[in-house]
C-alpha positions as CSV (number, residue, x, y, z in Angstrom):
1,X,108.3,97.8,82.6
2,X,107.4,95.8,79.2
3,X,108.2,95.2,76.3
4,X,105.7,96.9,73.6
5,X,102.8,94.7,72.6
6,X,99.7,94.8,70.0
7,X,96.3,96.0,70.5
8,X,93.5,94.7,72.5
9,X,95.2,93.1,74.9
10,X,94.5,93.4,78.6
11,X,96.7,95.0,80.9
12,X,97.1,93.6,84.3
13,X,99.0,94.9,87.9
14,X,100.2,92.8,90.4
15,X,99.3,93.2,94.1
16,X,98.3,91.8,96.9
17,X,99.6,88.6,95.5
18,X,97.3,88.3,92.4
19,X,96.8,90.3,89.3
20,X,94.6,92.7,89.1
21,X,93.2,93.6,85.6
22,X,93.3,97.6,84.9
23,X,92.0,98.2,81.9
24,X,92.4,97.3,77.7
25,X,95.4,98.3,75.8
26,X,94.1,100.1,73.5
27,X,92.9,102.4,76.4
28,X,95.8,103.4,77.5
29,X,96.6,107.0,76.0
30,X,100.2,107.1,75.3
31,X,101.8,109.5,77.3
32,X,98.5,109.4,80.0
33,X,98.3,107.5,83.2
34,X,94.8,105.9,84.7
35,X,94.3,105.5,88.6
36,X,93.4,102.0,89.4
37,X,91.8,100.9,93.1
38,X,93.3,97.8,94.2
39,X,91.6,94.9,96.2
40,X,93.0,96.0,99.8
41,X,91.8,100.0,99.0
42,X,95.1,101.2,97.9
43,X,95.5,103.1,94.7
44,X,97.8,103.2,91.6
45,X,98.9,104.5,88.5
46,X,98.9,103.1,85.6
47,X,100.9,104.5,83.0
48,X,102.2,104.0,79.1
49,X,105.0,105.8,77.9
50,X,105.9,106.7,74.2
51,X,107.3,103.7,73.4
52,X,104.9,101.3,74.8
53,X,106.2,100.3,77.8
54,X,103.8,99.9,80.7
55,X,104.9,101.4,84.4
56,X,102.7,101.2,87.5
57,X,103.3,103.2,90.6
58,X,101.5,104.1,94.0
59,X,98.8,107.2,93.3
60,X,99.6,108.6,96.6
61,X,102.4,111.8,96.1
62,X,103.9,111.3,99.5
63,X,104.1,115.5,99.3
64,X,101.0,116.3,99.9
65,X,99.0,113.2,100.4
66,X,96.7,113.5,97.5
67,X,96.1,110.7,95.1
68,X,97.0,112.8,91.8
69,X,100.2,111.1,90.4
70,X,98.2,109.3,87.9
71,X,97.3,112.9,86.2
72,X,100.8,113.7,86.3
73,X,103.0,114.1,83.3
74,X,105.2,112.2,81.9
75,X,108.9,113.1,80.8
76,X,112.4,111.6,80.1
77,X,115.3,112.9,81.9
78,X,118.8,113.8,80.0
79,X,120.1,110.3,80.7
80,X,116.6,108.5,79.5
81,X,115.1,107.6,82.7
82,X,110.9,108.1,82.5
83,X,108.9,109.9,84.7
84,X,106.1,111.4,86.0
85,X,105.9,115.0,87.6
86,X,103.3,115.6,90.2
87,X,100.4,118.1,88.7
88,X,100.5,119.1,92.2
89,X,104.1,120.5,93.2
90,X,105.7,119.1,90.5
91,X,108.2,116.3,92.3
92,X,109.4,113.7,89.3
93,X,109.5,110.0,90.4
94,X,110.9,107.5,88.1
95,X,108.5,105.1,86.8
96,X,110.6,102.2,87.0
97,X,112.1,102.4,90.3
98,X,109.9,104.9,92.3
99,X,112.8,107.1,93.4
100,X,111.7,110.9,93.4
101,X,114.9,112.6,91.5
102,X,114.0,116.0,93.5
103,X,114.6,114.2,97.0
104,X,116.8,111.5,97.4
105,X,115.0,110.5,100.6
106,X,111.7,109.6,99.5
107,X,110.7,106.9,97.0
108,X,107.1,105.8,96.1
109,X,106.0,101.9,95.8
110,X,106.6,100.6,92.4
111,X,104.3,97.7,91.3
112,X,104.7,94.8,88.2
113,X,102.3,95.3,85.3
114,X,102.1,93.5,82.3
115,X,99.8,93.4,78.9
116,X,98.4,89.6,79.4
């Protein structure tokens, strides 16, 4: 997570052991997430919550196996944490830590994104 920025800046996720550029600010739909392919040919999500803070996550719902998460929908729990439901069988994962808070058990990858 970040701290909110200004416009036209780049935003950037790290993998692999480099930053990856994902797309401009200003493209980033509050609220919306973007799937980004990553150099190895894994995916993420990409995602900018209401208060501008930037989250980036596998794309991969370990439910079902389908890269969807990043067409999820984003909400806040009772106690403030962010995340994103599945569109598929609606699991929530925390943005900020990966954990799903329907299933203790499972937890996604989480990755560092920034607005460079």
């Amino acid at each position: 997570m970040t701290a909110p920025v200004r416009t036209s800046t780049r935003v950037e996720l790290f993998a692999d052991r480099t930053w990856t550029p994902v797309c401009d600010w200003d493209l980033l739909t509050p609220g919306r997430g973007v799937a980004v392919l990553l150099p190895d040919g894994r995916q993420a999500a990409v995602f900018r919550d209401g208060a501008d803070a930037l989250y980036a996550i596998a794309n991969r719902d370990p439910f079902t196996g389908a890269y969807v998460l990043s067409r999820g929908l984003l909400g806040t729990t009772a106690d403030g944490r962010v995340y994103v439901a599945s569109p598929l069988l609606k699991q929530r994962f925390e943005l900020a830590t990966g954990q799903c808070l329907d299933d203790e058990a499972v937890r996604i990858p989480v990755h560092p994104v920034r607005a460079a």
